[in-house]
N, C-alpha and C positions, 0 to 999 in steps of 0.2 A: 906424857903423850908422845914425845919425841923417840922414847926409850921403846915403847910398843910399837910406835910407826916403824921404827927400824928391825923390829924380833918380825915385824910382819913382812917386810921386805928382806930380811933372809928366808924365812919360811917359802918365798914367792919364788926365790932363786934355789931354793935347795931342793924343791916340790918339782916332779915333770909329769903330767898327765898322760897315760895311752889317750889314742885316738879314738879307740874304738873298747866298750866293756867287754869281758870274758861274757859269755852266751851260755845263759841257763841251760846243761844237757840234760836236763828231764826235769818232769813236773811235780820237784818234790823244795821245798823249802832248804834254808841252809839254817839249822839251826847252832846259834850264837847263843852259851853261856857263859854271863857276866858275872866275874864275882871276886871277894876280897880276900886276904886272911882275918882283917878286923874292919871295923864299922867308921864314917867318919873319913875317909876319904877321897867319897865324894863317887861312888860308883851310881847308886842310883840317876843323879844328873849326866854323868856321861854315856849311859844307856837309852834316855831320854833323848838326851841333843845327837846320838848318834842316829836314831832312829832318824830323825829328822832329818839328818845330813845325807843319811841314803835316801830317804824319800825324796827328796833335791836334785837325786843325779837319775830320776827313775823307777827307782826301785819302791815295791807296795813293803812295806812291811809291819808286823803285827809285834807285838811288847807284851808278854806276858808278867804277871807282877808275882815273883813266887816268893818273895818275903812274906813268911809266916805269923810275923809281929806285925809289923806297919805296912801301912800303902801307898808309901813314896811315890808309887810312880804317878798315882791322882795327885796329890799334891805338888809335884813338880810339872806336870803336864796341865794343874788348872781345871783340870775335868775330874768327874768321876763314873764308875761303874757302876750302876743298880745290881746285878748281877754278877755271881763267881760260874765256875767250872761245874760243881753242881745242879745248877738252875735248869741245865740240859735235859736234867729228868722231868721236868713240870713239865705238866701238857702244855703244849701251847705254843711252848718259847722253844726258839729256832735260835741256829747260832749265829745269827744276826742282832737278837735280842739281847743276847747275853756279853758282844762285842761292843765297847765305848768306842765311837770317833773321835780323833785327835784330830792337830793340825797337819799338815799339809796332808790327810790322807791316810796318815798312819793310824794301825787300828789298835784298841785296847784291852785287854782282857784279865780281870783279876781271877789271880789263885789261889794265894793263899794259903789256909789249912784245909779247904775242898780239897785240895789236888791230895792229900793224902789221906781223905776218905774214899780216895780211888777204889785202893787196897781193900777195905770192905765192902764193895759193891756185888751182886748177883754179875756172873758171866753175861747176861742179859743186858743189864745196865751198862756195864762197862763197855761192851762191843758198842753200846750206841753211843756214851761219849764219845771213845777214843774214834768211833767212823763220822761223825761229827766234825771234829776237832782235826782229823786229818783231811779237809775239807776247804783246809787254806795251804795244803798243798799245790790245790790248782790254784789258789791265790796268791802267797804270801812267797817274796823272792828271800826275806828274811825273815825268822820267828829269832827277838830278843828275849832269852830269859836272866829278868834281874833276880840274883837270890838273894837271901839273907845273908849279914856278915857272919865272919866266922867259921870253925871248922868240924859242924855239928854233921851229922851222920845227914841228916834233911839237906846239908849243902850239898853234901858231895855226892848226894843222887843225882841231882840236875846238874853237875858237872862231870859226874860219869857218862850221862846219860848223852851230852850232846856231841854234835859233829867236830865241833870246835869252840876252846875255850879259853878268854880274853879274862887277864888278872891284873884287878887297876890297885897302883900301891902309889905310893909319895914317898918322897927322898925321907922321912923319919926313920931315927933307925926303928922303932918298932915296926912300924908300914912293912919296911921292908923283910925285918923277923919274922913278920906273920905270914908274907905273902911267901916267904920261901917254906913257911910251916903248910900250906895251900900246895904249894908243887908238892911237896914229901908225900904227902897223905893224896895225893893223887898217883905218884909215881908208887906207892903203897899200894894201893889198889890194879895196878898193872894199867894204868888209865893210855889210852893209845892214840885221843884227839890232837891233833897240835894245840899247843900254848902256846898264849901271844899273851906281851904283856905291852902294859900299858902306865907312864909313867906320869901321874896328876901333878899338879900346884909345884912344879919347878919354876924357877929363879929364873937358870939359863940352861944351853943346853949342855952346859960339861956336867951342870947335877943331875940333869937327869940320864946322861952318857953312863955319868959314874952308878948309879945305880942299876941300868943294865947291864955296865959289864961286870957287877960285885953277883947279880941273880945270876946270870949266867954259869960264871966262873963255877959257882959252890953247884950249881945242877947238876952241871957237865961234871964236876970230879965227884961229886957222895953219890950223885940220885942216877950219873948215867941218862939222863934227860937233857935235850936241848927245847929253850924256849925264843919267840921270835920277836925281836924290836917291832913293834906294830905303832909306836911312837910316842909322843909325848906332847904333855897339855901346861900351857903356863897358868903362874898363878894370877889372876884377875878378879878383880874386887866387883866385876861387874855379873860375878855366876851369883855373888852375894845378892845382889841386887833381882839378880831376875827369881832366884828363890823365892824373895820375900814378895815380889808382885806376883809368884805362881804365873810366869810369864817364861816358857825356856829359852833360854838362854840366846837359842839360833833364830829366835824369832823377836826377842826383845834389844838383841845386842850381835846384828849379824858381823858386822864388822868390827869387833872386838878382835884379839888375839885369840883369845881361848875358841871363841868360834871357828876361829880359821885353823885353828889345830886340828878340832873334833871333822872339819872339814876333810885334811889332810887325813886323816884315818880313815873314816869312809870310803877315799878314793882308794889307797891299801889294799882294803876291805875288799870291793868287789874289784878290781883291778888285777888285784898281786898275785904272784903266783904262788904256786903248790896246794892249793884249795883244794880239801877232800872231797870224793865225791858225796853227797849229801845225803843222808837217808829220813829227812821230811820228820815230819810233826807227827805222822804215823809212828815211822820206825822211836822218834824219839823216846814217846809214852809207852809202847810197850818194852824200850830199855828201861825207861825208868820203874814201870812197875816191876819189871823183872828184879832191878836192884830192891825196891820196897818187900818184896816177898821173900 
């Protein structure tokens, strides 16, 4: 306890908040793609509690779950969705219907392997999803997309595809093999988002230093790519905990360390500078189906 009361009193002194947030300049979403080179270190959960951290300081934001295999993010949120991206076509159901509520406000929405029956849709269909779906434009100050681990052609659509993109790794050395295998095959694709990365279950903060400046280092000289400290999460027995009650984290354990980190990021988030200008849940989906076709 003493060891964390004190990581949380540097974190207090190392943290400065603006006084005032950067000012949404237009009505389009900032969409956020979350994602790893390998499975296992914990990015689902901090998509979740980040979610929540923005909705804390303001901010509406919506969590799409584009993990093709599982649906972590009902399970870590506790809730689930009746409803995928598909459903849009049934009479009846509005996209109200098709969105779960979360806590504080934040909203839910499974994708799944729907989102890549996109692709086979009539011109018909598809305009009324994606005019749908670009509908939390005038809502959503952030759309999170969680994807699946790995470095499968399905990831690197929804990381091609968004405004900016956040790669969570852990001081292993595989973690970190793989997340710098995630820059290569983006920086492959001519990918132009900024990266931000993000470093889980460190110790202190020299392992998780050392690992930003080892990513960096190898970007900036093979890949001619810079990526951006956007910070780091310590390891706490208490994300264990809230897992297994399906309770997240920032709600079961607000004053833990690990909270007050994902906290610290958030503010970053909307705060910090060089933020591209955003081109919404629209523009998103029709990058991404352009990559799908």
């Amino acid at each position: 306890m003493s060891d964390q009361a004190e990581k949380l009193r540097q974190m207090t002194l190392n943290s400065s908040t603006p006084k005032s947030p950067i000012i949404k300049q237009s009505l389009k979403s900032r969409v956020i793609t979350v994602t790893s080179g390998k499975g296992g270190v914990g990015k689902t959960n901090f998509t979740v509690n980040l979610a929540l951290a923005l909705a804390a300081l303001g901010q509406k934001v919506l969590v799409i779950d584009a993990d093709l295999g599982m649906a972590n993010v009902e399970v870590v949120l506790g809730c689930s969705a009746s409803y995928s991206i598909l459903n849009l076509l049934e009479n009846g159901l509005k996209l109200t219907d098709v969105v779960a509520e979360g806590p504080r406000g934040i909203k839910f929405m499974a994708g799944g392997s729907g989102i890549y029956h996109l692709a086979n849709l009539s011109d018909a269909h598809l305009k009324h999803i994606v005019s749908q779906i670009s509908l939390f434009d005038h809502w959503a100050d952030f759309v999170l997309i969680d994807t699946g681990a790995g470095l499968s052609r399905n990831v690197l659509n929804f990381v091609m595809a968004a405004d900016e993109v956040i790669i969570i790794t852990t001081p292993e050395p595989t973690a970190i093999t793989d997340a710098y295998a995630m820059m290569k095959a983006y920086a492959g694709q001519n990918g132009v988002a900024p990266l931000r990365l993000v470093v889980n279950r460190i110790l202190d903060q020299d392992e998780g230093q050392m690992v930003v400046d080892k990513l960096m280092r190898v970007s900036q000289r093979f890949l001619e790519i810079s990526i951006n400290n956007l910070g780091y999460v310590y390891e706490d027995r208490n994300m264990i905990k809230a897992v297994k009650s399906q309770v997240p984290l920032l709600m079961s354990f607000p004053e833990t360390i690990s909270s007050r980190c994902i906290e610290n990021i958030a503010q970053r988030l909307l705060y910090g500078e060089n933020i591209p200008q955003p081109h919404g849940v629209k523009g998103f989906f029709y990058k991404f189906l352009k990559f799908m076709w």
